[in-house]
C-alpha positions as CSV (number, residue, x, y, z in Angstrom):
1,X,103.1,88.1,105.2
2,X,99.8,89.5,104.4
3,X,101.9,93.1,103.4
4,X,104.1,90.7,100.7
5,X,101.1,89.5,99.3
6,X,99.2,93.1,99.0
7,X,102.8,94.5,97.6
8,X,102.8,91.6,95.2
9,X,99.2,91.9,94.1
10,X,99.6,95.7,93.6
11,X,103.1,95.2,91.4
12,X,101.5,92.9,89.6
13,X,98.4,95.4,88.7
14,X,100.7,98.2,88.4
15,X,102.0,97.2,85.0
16,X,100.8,100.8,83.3
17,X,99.3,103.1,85.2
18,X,95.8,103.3,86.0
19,X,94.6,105.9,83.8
20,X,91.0,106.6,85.2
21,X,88.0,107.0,82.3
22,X,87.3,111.4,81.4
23,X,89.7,112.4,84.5
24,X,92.8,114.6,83.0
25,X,96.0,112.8,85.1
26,X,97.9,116.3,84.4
27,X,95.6,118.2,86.3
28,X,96.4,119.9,89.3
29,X,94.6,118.7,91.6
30,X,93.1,115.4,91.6
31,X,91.3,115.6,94.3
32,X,87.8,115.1,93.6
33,X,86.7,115.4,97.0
34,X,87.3,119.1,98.0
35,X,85.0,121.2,99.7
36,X,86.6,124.6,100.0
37,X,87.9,127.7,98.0
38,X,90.2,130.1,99.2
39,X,87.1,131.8,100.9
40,X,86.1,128.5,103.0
41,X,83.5,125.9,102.5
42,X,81.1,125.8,99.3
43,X,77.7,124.1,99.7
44,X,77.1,121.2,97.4
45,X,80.4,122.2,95.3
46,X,83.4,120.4,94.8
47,X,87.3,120.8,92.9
48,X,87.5,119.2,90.0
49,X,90.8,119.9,88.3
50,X,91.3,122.9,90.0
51,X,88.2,124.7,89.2
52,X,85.3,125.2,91.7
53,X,82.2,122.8,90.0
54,X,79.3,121.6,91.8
55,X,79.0,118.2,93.0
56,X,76.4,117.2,90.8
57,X,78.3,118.4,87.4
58,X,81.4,116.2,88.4
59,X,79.3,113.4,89.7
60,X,77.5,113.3,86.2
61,X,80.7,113.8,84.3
62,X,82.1,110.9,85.8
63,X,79.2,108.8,85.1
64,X,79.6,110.0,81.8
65,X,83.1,108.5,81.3
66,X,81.6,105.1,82.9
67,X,82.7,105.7,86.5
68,X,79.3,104.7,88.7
69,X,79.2,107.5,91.7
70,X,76.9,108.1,94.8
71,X,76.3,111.1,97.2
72,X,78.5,111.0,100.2
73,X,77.7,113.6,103.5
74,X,80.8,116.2,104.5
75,X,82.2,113.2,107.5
76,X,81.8,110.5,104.1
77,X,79.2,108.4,105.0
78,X,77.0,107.5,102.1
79,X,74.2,109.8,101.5
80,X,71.6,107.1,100.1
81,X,70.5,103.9,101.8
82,X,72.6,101.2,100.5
83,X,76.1,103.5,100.4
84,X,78.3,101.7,97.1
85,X,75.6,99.6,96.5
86,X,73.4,102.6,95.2
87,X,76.6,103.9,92.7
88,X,75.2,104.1,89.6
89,X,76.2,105.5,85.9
90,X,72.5,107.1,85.4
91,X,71.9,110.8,84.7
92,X,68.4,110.7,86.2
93,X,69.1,108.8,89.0
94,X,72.3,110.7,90.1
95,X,70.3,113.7,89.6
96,X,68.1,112.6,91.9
97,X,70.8,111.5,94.7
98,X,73.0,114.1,94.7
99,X,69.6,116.6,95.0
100,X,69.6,116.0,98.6
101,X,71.1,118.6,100.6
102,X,73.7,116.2,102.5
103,X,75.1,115.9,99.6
104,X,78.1,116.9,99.6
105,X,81.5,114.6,97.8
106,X,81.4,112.1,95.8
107,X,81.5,108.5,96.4
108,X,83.1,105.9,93.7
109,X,83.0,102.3,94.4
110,X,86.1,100.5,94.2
111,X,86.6,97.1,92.9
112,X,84.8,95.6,89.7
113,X,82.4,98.3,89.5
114,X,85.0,101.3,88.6
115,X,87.9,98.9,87.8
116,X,90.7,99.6,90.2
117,X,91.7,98.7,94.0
118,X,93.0,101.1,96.3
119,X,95.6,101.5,98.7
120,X,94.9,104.0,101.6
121,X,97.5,106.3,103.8
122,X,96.1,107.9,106.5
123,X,98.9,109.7,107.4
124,X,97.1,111.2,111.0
125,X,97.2,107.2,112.1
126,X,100.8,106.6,111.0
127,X,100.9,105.3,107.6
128,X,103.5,108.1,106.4
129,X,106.0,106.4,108.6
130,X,104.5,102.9,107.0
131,X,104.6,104.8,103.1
132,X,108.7,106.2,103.9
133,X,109.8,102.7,105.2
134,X,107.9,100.7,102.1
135,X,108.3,103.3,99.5
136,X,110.9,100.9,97.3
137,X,108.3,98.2,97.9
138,X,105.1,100.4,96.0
139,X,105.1,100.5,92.5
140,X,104.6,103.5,90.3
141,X,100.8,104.5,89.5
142,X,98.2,107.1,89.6
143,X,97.8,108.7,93.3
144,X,94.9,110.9,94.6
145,X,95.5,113.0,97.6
146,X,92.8,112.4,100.5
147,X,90.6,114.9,102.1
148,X,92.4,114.4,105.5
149,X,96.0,115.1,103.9
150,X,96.9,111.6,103.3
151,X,96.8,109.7,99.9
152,X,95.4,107.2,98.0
153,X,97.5,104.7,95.3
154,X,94.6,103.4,92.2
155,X,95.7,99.7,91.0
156,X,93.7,98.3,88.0
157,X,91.0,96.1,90.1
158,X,91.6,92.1,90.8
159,X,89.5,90.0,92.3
160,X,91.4,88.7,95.1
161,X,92.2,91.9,96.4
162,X,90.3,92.6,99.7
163,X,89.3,95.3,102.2
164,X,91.1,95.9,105.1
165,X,91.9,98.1,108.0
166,X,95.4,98.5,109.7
167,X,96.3,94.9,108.6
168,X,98.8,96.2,106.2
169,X,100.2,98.9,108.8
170,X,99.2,101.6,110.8
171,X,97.0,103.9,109.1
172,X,97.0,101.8,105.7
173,X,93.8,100.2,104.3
174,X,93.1,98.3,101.2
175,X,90.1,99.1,99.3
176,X,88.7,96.1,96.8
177,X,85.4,94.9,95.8
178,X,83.0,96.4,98.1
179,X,85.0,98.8,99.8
């Protein structure tokens, strides 16, 4: 029941696909959160469209396209005191939170603050097997792969999404307002 409902919420938020603010959909690689080249880790760098940038210069471009970001630490954890709560759209002040060395990936909010809901496989806890069985079920819209090889599905944000672990299936969380 609770999976009809998040399937039904998600089709209904589907209806073009969510097309995030400065970020090129044809791109590569969408993976905003990458830490290494082809020679290993990069400290305080990230991929952004397939090109090695630091953090702070993709942190500050989002920001720039209205996406409110905060520093998250290489396991990510937030970086600042009050994790999502801290996101913010300010040069100055994400100059100042991503200048601390844990800094590492960052961290958009989801819900109302960046505008979409998202759904999350974790495909080492079982949600490929979850994703192949559901696949007619998802609708069509913008998908990020994960750090940890799984994948993440962007829905335009409502308000009556909310958070939750495993609830959905193994390995799948739902990431609203405050997650």
């Amino acid at each position: 029941m609770l999976l009809r409902w998040v399937i039904s919420r998600l089709s209904t938020l589907s209806r073009g696909m969510v097309e995030l603010r400065g970020i090129n959909p044809s791109a590569k690689n969408n993976d905003l959160c990458r830490q290494t080249d082809s020679s290993g880790p990069i400290d305080n760098q990230g991929d952004f469209g397939g090109l090695a940038t630091p953090v702070l210069d993709v942190a500050l471009k989002l920001a720039a396209s209205g996406l409110p970001v905060f520093p998250c630490n290489v396991e990510k954890k937030p970086v600042n005191a009050h994790g999502f709560l801290d996101a913010t759209t300010d040069p100055a002040v994400i100059k100042a939170m991503f200048g601390k060395r844990a800094a590492k990936l960052i961290g958009v909010p989801t819900g109302e603050a960046s505008g979409f809901d998202v759904l999350d496989f974790d495909y080492k806890h079982g949600a490929k097997e979850w994703e192949s069985a559901n696949a007619h079920k998802l609708p069509e819209t913008r998908v990020h792969r994960s750090m940890s090889g799984g994948r993440h599905m962007l829905f335009r944000y409502d308000p009556r999404v909310r958070n939750s672990e495993k609830r959905v299936g193994p390995g799948v969380d739902v990431r609203g307002g405050g997650g």
